[in-house]
N, C-alpha and C positions, 0 to 999 in steps of 0.2 A: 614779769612781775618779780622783783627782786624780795626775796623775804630773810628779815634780818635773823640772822641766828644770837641768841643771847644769853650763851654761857662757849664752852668749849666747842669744836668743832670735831669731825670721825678724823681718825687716822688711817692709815692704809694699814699698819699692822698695831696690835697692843699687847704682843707678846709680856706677862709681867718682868719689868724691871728684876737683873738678879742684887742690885743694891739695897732693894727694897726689906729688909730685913726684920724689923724693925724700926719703934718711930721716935724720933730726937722730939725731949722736953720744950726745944725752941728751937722749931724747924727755920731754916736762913732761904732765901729766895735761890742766891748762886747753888749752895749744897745739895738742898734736898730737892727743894720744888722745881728748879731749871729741869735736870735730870729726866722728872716726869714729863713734864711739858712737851719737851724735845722728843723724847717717846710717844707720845699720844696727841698731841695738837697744836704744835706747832704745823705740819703739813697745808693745816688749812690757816691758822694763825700765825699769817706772817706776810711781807708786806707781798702785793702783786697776786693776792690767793683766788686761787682756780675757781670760776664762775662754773657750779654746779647746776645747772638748771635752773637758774636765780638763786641758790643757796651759798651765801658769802657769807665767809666770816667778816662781822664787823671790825674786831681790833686784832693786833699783831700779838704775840704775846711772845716777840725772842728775845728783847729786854725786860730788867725789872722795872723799867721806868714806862713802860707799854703794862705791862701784867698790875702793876700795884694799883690805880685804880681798879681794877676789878676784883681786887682780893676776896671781899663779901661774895659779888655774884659765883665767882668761879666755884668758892667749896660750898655754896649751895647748890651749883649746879653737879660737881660730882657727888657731893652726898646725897644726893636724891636720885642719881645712877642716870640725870636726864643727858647726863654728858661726859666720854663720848658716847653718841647713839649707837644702841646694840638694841637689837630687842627680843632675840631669842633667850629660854630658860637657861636657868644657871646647868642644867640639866647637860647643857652642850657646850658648855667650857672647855674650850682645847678642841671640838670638831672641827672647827672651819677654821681654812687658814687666812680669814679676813677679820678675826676676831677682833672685837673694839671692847677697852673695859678696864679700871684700873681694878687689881687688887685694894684686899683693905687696908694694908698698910699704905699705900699711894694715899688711898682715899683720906685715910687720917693724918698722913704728913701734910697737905692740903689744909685741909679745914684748921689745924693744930698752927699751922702757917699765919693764915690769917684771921683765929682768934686771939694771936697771941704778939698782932701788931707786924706784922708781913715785914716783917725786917730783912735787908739787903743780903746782909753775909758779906762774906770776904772773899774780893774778886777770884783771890788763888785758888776760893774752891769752886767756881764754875767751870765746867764740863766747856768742853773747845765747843765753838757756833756751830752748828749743822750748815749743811751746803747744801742750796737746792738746785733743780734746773731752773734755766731761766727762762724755756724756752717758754712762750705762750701754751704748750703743748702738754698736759698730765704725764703722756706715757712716752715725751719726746720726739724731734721731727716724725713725722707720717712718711711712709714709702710712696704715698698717693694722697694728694688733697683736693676735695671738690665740693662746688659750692652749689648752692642753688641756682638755675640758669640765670633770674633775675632777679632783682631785689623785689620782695612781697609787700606790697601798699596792704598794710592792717588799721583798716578805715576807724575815724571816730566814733561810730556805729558799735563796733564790734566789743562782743564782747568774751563769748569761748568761740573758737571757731578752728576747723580741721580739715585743712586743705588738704591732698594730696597731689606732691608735686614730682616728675618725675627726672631725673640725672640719666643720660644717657652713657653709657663709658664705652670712650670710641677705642678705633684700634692702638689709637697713639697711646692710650690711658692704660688699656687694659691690653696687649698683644698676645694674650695668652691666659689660660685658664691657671687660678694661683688660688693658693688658702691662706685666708687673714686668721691672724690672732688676734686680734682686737682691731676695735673700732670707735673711737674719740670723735665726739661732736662737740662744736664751738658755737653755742646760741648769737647770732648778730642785733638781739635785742633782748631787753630787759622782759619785754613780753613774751618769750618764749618757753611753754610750759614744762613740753617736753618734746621729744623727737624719737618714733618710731621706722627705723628703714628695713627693708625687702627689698631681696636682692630676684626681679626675676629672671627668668632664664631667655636667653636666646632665640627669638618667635615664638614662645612661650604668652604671651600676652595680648589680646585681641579687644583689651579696653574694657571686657565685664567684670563686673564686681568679683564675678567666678575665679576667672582671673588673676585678681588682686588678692584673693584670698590665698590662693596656692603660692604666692611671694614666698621664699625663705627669709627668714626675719635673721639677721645677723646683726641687730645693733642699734642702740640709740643713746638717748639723755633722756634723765629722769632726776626730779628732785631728790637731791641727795644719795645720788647713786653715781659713786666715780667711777670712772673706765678702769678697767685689768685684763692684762694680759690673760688668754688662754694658757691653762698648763702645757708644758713642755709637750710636743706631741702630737695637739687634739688643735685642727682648727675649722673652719667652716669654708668651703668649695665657693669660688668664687667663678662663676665661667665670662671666658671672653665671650664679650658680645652683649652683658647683661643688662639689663636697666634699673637703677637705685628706683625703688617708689619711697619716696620719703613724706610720710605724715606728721606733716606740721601741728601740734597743737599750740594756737596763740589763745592768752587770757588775761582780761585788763577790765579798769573799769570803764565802761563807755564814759562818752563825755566829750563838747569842744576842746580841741587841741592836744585828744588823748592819742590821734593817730600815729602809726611810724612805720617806718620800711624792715625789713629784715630780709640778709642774701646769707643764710646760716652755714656753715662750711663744718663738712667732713671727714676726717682724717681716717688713712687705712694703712695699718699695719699687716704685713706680707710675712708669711715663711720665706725661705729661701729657695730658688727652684727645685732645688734637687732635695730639699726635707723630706723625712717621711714621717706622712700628718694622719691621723684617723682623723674623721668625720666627724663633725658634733650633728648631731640632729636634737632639738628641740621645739617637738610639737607641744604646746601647753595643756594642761588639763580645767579644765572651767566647763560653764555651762551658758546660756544667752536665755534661758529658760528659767526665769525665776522672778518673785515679787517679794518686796520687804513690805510686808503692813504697817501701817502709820502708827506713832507711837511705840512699837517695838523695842525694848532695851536692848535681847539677844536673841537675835533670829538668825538661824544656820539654813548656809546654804553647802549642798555636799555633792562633789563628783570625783570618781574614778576610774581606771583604768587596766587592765590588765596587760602585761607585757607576753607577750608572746615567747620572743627569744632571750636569750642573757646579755643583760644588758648593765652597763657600769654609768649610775651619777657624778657628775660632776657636780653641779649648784642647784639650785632653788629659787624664787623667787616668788613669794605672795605678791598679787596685786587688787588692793581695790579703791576705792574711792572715800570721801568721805565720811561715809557712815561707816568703814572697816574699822574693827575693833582690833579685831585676832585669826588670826589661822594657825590650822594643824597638817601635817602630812602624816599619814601612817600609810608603812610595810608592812599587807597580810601576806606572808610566805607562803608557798601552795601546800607546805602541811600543816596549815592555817594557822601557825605563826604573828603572830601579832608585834610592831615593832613604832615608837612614835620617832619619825624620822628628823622632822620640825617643828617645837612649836613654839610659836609665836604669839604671847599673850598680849602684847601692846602693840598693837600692829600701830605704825603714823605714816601715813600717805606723803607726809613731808620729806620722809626717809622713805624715798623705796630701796631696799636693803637685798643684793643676791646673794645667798650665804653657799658661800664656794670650800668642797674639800680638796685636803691638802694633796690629794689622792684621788683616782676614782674609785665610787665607793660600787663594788658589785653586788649583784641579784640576781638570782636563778630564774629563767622561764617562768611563768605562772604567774608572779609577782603580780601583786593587785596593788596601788598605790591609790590609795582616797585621799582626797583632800577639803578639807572642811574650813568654810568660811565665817565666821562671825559679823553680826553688822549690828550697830546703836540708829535708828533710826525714830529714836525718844527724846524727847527733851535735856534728858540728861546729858545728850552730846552735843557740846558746843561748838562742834563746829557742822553739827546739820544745818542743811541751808532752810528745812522744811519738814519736819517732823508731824504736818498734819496730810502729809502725802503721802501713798503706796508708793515705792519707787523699785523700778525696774530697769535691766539692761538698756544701755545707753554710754555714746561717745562724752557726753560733755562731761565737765567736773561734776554738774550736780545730780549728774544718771549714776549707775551704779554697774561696777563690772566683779568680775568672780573668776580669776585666772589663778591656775598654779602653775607659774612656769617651773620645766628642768630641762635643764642641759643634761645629756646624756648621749651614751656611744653603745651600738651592737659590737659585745665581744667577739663576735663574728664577723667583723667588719676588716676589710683589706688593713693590715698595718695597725689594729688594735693590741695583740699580742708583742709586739715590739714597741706600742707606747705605753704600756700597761705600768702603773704604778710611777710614773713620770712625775716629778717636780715642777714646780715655777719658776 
């Protein structure tokens, strides 16, 4: 299901602009506004842009002749901060190095833009074109590409549905146990919601559900959540011999002639043999154990965790469903320290957003991490499918889940001490 975006698109980074100084009486397209653009949303607005999980930018915006119809929309979309999408508190300004967000000057160069007649400028002062790749690929050819064994007939019948299909990687693919840094998936259909993969082990798998649980999860697509690189350092174990279990979610509206095939294909980026890589481990924090009562505006749901040993974050990741509003993480320190690590007041299921530091961020033994869910299960939220229903955990869109993912590394972990404090 392709869903149209309509205003700016995220950026990979929005470091602010150092131009940004101050705002010109009659800001010019080439001067001021290019500038920004090319910093924040061109990546997605621009021609050939990256199919995020059905989330496409609809127009280009590298010319002024692409941008000037949207003048209106665009500073109503940044003055209302709906675009780029960020959606943690200003609170964490400068924590994560995937920050998306114009300053106010940005902001007002914009709207000042095109209240005041989005006038061209003078070619000599536009900023030289940005370069992109070309390759079909976000984060550039893969070391390893593989697809679905065969194209998936998704019936006119259907309407969410979540197969789990399995990749087998033989010795020609895989001759040896290797750590990825990332992991990029390419949806082969418009109906394709998202894609979850587990990586499992070598005889490790006997077909029970039991089984499929203990997968290591190394990767997928998700609306509005682009592929990055792992920090310098830190990647996740891949052993010869493994089998991808990759969970399909398809969603469309049933219907004659709404069927289509999908063979989605995975891309796998490799350290080099001889790297020295720490471990990511990334077991989530959530519950399967909860009900939203019908009508509900704000009903929490809350789980956590205590770390045993010392342990360094890397990212984050709230996820839930439809009725998510907001989530919080908080660090109780064992000398009961209280610390809010994330919070995310507008949470959008459209954006699932992992907010990555620049850094690992450490914590001592003890460390309790809660993580607290909000859900609208009221009328007031318009995109509940059914606000006169209890809703509870569940696969589909319109079930309801309660994950706080983190990525994270044991300090104590073989080669943690020499990637300690590593870059991107």
């Amino acid at each position: 299901m392709r869903i149209a975006i309509t205003a700016l698109a995220l950026t990979m980074l929005a470091a602010p602009a150092a131009w940004a100084v101050d705002v010109p009486e009659q800001p010019t397209f080439n001067r001021d506004v290019l500038p920004i653009l090319q910093e924040n949303c061109q990546e997605c607005h621009r021609p050939k842009a990256i199919n995020i999980s059905g989330m496409v930018a609809p127009f280009a915006l590298i010319s002024y002749d692409e941008a000037r119809p949207w003048a209106k929309s665009i500073a109503k979309a940044v003055e209302s901060r709906k675009m780029p999408p960020w959606f943690a508190t200003e609170e964490f300004h400068g924590v994560f190095r995937n920050e998306r967000g114009l300053t106010t000057d940005e902001i007002e160069t914009v709207v000042r833009w095109a209240a005041t007649g989005a006038s061209r400028g003078l070619e000599q002062d536009a900023p030289p074109p940005l370069e992109f790749n070309d390759s079909e690929w976000w984060l550039g050819e893969p070391d390893l590409v593989v697809s679905l064994p065969e194209p998936v007939w998704v019936g006119d019948e259907i309407y969410d549905w979540q197969p789990n299909i399995d990749i087998v990687l033989t010795e020609d693919m895989l001759p040896e146990d290797r750590y990825l840094r990332a992991v990029e998936c390419q949806p082969g259909s418009e109906g394709v919601h998202h894609i979850v993969i587990a990586a499992m082990p070598p005889g490790g798998d006997d077909g029970s559900l039991a089984a499929a649980a203990g997968g290591k999860g190394i990767g997928g697509l998700a609306p509005g959540s682009e592929p990055s690189m792992a920090l310098e350092g830190y990647g996740i174990l891949l052993e010869k011999g493994s089998t991808l279990r990759v969970n399909m979610h398809y969603f469309k509206e049933p219907g004659e002639g709404t069927g289509f095939y999908d063979q989605s294909t995975i891309g796998l980026h490799f350290y080099p043999k001889d790297a020295e890589v720490t471990e990511i481990d990334g077991d989530p924090l959530g519950t399967l154990d909860f009900e939203i009562p019908p009508g509900q505006p704000e009903w929490q749901v809350a789980h956590a965790r205590t770390f045993e040993r010392d342990f360094s974050v890397l990212s984050y990741l709230p996820h839930m469903h439809l009725r998510g509003v907001a989530a919080q993480y908080v660090a109780v320190l064992p000398d009961g320290t209280q610390e809010t690590i994330l919070d995310v007041p507008k949470y959008d299921y459209n954006w699932q957003v992992r907010y990555q530091y620049p850094e690992p961020r450490p914590f001592p033994a003890g460390t309790r991490i809660e993580v607290t869910w909000t859900f609208d299960n009221s009328e007031l939220n318009k995109s509940n499918p059914d606000p006169s229903k209890a809703i509870d955990f569940g696969l589909e869109t319109i079930d309801e889940m309660a994950f706080g993912f983190i990525n994270y590394v044991w300090d104590d972990a073989p080669g943690a001490e020499a990637t300690a404090g590593g870059g991107s």
